[in-house]
N, C-alpha and C positions, 0 to 999 in steps of 0.2 A: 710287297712290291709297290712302288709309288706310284700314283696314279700319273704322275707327268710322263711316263713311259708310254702308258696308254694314246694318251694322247698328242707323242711325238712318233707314235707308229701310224696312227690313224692320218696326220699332217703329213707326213715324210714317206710311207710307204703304200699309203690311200688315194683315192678319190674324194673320199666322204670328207665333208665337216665336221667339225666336235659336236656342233652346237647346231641349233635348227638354224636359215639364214634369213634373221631379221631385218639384212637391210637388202634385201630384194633385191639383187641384183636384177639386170637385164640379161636375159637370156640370146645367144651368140645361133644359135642354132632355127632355119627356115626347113617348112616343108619346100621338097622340091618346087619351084615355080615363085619362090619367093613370099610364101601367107609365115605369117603368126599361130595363125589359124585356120581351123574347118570344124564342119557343121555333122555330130554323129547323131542320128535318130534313132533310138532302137527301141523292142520290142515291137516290133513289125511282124508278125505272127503269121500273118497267110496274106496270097494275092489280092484279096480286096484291103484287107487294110496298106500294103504298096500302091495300090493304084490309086488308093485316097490319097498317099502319101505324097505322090507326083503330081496328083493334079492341085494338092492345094500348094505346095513348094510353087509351083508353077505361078499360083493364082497372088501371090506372095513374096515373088519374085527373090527365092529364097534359093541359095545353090547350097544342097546337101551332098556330099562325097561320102559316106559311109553312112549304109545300113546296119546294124546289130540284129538279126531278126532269129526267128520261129527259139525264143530263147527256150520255147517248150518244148526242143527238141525234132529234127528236122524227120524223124521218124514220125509225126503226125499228118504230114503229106503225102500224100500217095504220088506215085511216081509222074503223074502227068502234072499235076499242081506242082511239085519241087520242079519239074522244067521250065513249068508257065514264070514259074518264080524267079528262077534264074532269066529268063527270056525278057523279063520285065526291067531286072537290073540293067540287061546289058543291052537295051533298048533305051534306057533313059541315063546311061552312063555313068552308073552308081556302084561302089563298093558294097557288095553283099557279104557280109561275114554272119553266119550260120552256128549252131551251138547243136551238133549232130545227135545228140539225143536227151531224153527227156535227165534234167537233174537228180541229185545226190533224194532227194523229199521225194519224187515218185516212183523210186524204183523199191527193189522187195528187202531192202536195208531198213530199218526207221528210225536207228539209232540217230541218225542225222537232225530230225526232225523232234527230238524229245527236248525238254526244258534244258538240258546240258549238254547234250548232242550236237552243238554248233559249234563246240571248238575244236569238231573233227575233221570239222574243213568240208570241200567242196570236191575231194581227191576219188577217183574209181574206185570201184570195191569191189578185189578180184580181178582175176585174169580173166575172166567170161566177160565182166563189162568194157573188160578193152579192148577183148574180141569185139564185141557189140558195136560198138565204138568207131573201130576202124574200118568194120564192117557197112556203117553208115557214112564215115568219112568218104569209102568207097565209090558210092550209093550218088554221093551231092558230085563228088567231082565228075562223074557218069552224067549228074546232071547238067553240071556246067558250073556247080560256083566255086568260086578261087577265093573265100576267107572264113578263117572258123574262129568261134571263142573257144579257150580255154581254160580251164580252170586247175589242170593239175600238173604239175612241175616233171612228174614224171613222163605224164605222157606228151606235153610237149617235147621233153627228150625224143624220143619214139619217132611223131612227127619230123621233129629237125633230122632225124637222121633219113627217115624215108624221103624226105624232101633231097636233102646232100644226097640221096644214091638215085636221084629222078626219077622214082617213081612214083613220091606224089611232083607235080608241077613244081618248077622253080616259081614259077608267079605268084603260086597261090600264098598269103599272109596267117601269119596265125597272133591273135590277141588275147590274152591274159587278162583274164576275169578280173573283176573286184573280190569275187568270193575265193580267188587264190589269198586274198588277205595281206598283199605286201604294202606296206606305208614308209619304206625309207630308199637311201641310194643304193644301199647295201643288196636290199631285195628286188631292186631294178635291176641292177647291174648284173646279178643271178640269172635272172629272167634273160637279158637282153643275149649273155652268154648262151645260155640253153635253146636261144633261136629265137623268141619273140620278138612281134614286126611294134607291135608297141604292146603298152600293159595300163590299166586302170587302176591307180592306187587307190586306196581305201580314200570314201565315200568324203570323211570328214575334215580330212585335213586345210591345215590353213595354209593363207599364205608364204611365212615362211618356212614353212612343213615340207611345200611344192619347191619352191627355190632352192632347197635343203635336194631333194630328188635331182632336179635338173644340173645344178652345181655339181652335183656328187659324181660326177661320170657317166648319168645315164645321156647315149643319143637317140634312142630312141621315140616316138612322138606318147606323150602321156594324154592320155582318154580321162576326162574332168569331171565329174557330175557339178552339172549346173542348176540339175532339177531332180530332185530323189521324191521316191514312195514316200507314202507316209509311215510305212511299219518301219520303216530307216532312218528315220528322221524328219523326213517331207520336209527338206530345207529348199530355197530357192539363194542363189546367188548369182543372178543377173548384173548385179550393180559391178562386183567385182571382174566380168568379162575383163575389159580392159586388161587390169592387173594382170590375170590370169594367161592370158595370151603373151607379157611382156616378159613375164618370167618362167614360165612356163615352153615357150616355143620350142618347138613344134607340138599341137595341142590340141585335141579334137574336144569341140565341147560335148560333153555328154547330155541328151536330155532324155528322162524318164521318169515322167510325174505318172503319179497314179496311186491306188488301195494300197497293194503289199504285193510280193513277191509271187507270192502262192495264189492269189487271186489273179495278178495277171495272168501268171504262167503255168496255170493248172493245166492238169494234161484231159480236159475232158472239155466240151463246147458248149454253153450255156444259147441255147439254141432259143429262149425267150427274148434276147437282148444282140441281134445279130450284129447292130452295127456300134456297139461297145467296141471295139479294137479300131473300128474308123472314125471314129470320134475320136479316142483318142491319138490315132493318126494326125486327125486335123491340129488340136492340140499342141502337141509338140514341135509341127511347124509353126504355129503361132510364135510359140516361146523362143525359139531360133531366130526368129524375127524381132522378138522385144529383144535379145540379145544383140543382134546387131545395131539395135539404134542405140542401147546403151553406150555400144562402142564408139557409134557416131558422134553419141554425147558429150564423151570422156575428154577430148583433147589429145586424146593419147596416139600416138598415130601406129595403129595395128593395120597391116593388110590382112584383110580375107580375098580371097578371089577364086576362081571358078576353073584353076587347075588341073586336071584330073589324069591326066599322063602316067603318073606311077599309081595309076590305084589297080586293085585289080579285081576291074571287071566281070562279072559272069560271059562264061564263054560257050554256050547251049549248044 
């Protein structure tokens, strides 16, 4: 079969491009309120490091719209702390999205976690862990928060459907992992299908990698890393904001500097070092803020602005 079929089905019957898009378009699509942009912080892990988080945004004059937090799993709060939690969000007008239990590496599986074991993905294992799952889902929206990470295709299926028969909330959002692993339009467009409020493509992709994603059909807003680990890469791409907002829109930059995975998001508390997680609270607001002046710098004219109308707030 000749390949020009391929790709007059992909042109003619698609979304996607053939080809990644090198010449950058400009991207047609705004979060509601009219931004380019917003500001995601995650690994937010417990109530002190949120409240470092607000008082240095504050101090910094830094407007964050989405938290990413307790990625270690919302099971490590006991029931008054996960309310404080949520009370916090929706006291400082903040998108709380939550990761309801601890990852694919701490639970009683370890295949995940072996030298080859990572390209089995980040997906439940077993009908118990999705019991568990939704049993925690449960659990947070009892508490009040309305946004969750996800990681597995399947059970955002699940979700979206409990969501469509209202008995989880219409408000509450649901986002898609980096560790779902999807890096084209093809796998946005899946996702966005299957009910994701937005999704986080994989870690590394470049510029026209992104443009290739947004071009391709997806509307949904793409979650960017700006600042990765070091066991990821430990890249920094500040300079590129601009770009990234231009072609990219709608587009939450991502920041999450730090050691590795497993070291931020172990499931046990290094009780010698308590204000590790608000340090790097502070952190990450800083970087949010060299991000914005990059943008200042650029010439490029991106709005950010302080929006927050469709987010969805903790409601305690």
């Amino acid at each position: 079969m000749a390949f020009e079929k391929f790709e007059k089905f992909l042109k003619e019957k698609t979304s996607l491009s053939v080809r990644d898009r090198y010449d950058l378009p400009d991207s047609d699509q705004r979060f509601e309120g009219g931004a380019h942009a917003r500001v995601e912080i995650s690994g937010i892990e417990n109530c002190s490091n949120l409240e470092t988080m607000v008082k240095e945004a504050e101090k910094r004059n830094v407007t964050v719209h989405r938290v990413i937090s307790l990625v270690k799993g919302a099971t490590l709060l006991d029931d008054a702390e996960l309310k404080h939690f949520a009370e916090i969000g929706r006291d400082n007008n903040l998108e709380i999205l939550v990761n309801p239990v601890s990852s694919r590496g701490w639970d009683t599986g370890r295949q995940y976690v072996t030298p080859e074991g990572y390209v089995s993905g980040m997906r439940l294992r077993g009908h118990d862990a999705m019991y568990h799952y939704l049993r925690e889902i449960d659990r947070c929206l009892e508490a009040g928060i309305r946004g969750f990470l996800v990681t597995d295709e399947g059970m955002l299926t699940v979700l979206q459907g409990l969501r469509g028969e209202g008995i989880i909330p219409k408000d509450v959002k649901f986002k898609v992992s980096v560790f779902a692993g999807h890096g084209t339009a093809a796998g946005g467009t899946l996702l966005q299908a299957l009910g994701a409020d937005s999704f986080n493509p994989l870690a590394d992709l470049t510029l026209p990698m992104l443009s290739s994603i947004r071009q391709g059909g997806v509307n949904i807003p793409l979650d960017v890393y700006m600042s990765l680990v070091e066991s990821m890469g430990g890249f920094q791409r500040y300079h590129e904001a601009a770009d990234i907002a231009r072609i990219c829109a709608p587009v939450y930059f991502k920041i999450e500097p730090g050691p590795s995975e497993a070291e931020l998001y172990n499931t046990w508390i290094d009780s010698s070092n308590p204000n590790y997680g608000d340090n790097l609270a502070k952190m990450r607001v800083k970087i949010a803020q060299i991000i914005l002046e990059w943008i200042d710098r650029s010439g490029v004219d991106i709005v950010m602005n302080d929006h927050k109308e469709d987010l969805s707030i903790p409601q305690p």
